[in-house]
N, C-alpha and C positions, 0 to 999 in steps of 0.2 A: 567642559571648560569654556569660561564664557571670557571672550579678548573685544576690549573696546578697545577702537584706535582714533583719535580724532586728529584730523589737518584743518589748512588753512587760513590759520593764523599768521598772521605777517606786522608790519608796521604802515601804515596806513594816516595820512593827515584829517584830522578833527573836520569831521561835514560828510566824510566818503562811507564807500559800506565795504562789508566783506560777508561771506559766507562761509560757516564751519563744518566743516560735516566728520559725522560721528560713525565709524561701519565698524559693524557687530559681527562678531563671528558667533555664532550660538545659533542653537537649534530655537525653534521656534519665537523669532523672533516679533511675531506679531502679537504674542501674549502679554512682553513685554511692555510696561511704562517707561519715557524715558525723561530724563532734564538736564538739562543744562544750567552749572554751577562757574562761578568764578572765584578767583582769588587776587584782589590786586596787592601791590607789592607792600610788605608790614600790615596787612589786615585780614581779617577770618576769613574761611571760603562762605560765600554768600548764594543764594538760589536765585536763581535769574530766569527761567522757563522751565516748563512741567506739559508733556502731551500723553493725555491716555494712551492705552492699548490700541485701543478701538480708535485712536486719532481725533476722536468727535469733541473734544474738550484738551483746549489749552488754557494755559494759567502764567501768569508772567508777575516780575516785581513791579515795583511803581518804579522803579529808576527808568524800564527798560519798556515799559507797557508804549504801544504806538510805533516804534521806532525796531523794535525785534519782531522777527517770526519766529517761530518754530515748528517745524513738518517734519515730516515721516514718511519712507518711501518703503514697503514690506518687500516689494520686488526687488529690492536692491540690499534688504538690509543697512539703510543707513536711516540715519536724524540729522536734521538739517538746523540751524541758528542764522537765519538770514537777518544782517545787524546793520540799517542806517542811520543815518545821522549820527555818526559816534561822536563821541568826546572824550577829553582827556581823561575822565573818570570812570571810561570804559575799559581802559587799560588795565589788563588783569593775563592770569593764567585760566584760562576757560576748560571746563572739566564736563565729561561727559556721562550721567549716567542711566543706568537700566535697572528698572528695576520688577520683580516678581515675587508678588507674595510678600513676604517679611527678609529677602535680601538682596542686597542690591551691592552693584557691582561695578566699577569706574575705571574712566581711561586714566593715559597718564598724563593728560592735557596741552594746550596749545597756545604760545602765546600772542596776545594781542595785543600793540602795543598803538595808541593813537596820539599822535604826535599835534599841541596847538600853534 
């Protein structure tokens, strides 16, 4: 049974940051790929960061590219969304996922809301 749990989401003024973090309950979590999605309010969920298994390769959208991290801690089993300089357009419900192989598996996400 694989349980994602993500926090850290709050409301936050436009220029500050915050950090999400994503803990996996699941066996072998270092096999795992992980990303972070969002959804802001009346619009699809959208992909906003992607980190390998192996951690050595991240991938980000252009909205988000410079201004997000995303990391990976195995000894902790968690994933990390480290987000500055936000903007009102940042504001969403952020979703976390894992994935292995051909399924993949999501939290039930967090929301952020950045206030201009």
């Amino acid at each position: 049974q694989v349980q994602l749990v993500e926090s850290g989401g709050e409301t936050v003024q436009a220029g500050g940051s915050l950090r999400l973090s994503c803990v996996a309950s699941m066996q072998l979590f270092s096999t795992y790929a992980f990303g972070w999605f969002r959804q802001p309010p009346g619009k699809e969920r959208e992909f906003v960061a992607h980190i390998t298994w192996q951690g050595d390769n991240t991938y980000y959208s252009d909205s988000v590219k410079g201004r997000f991290t995303i990391s990976r801690d195995n000894a902790k089993n968690t994933v990390y969304l480290q987000m500055n300089s936000l903007k009102s357009e940042d504001t969403a419900v952020y979703y976390c996922k894992a994935t292995e192989l051909w399924t993949d598996y999501w939290g039930q996400g967090t929301q952020v809301t950045v206030s201009s």
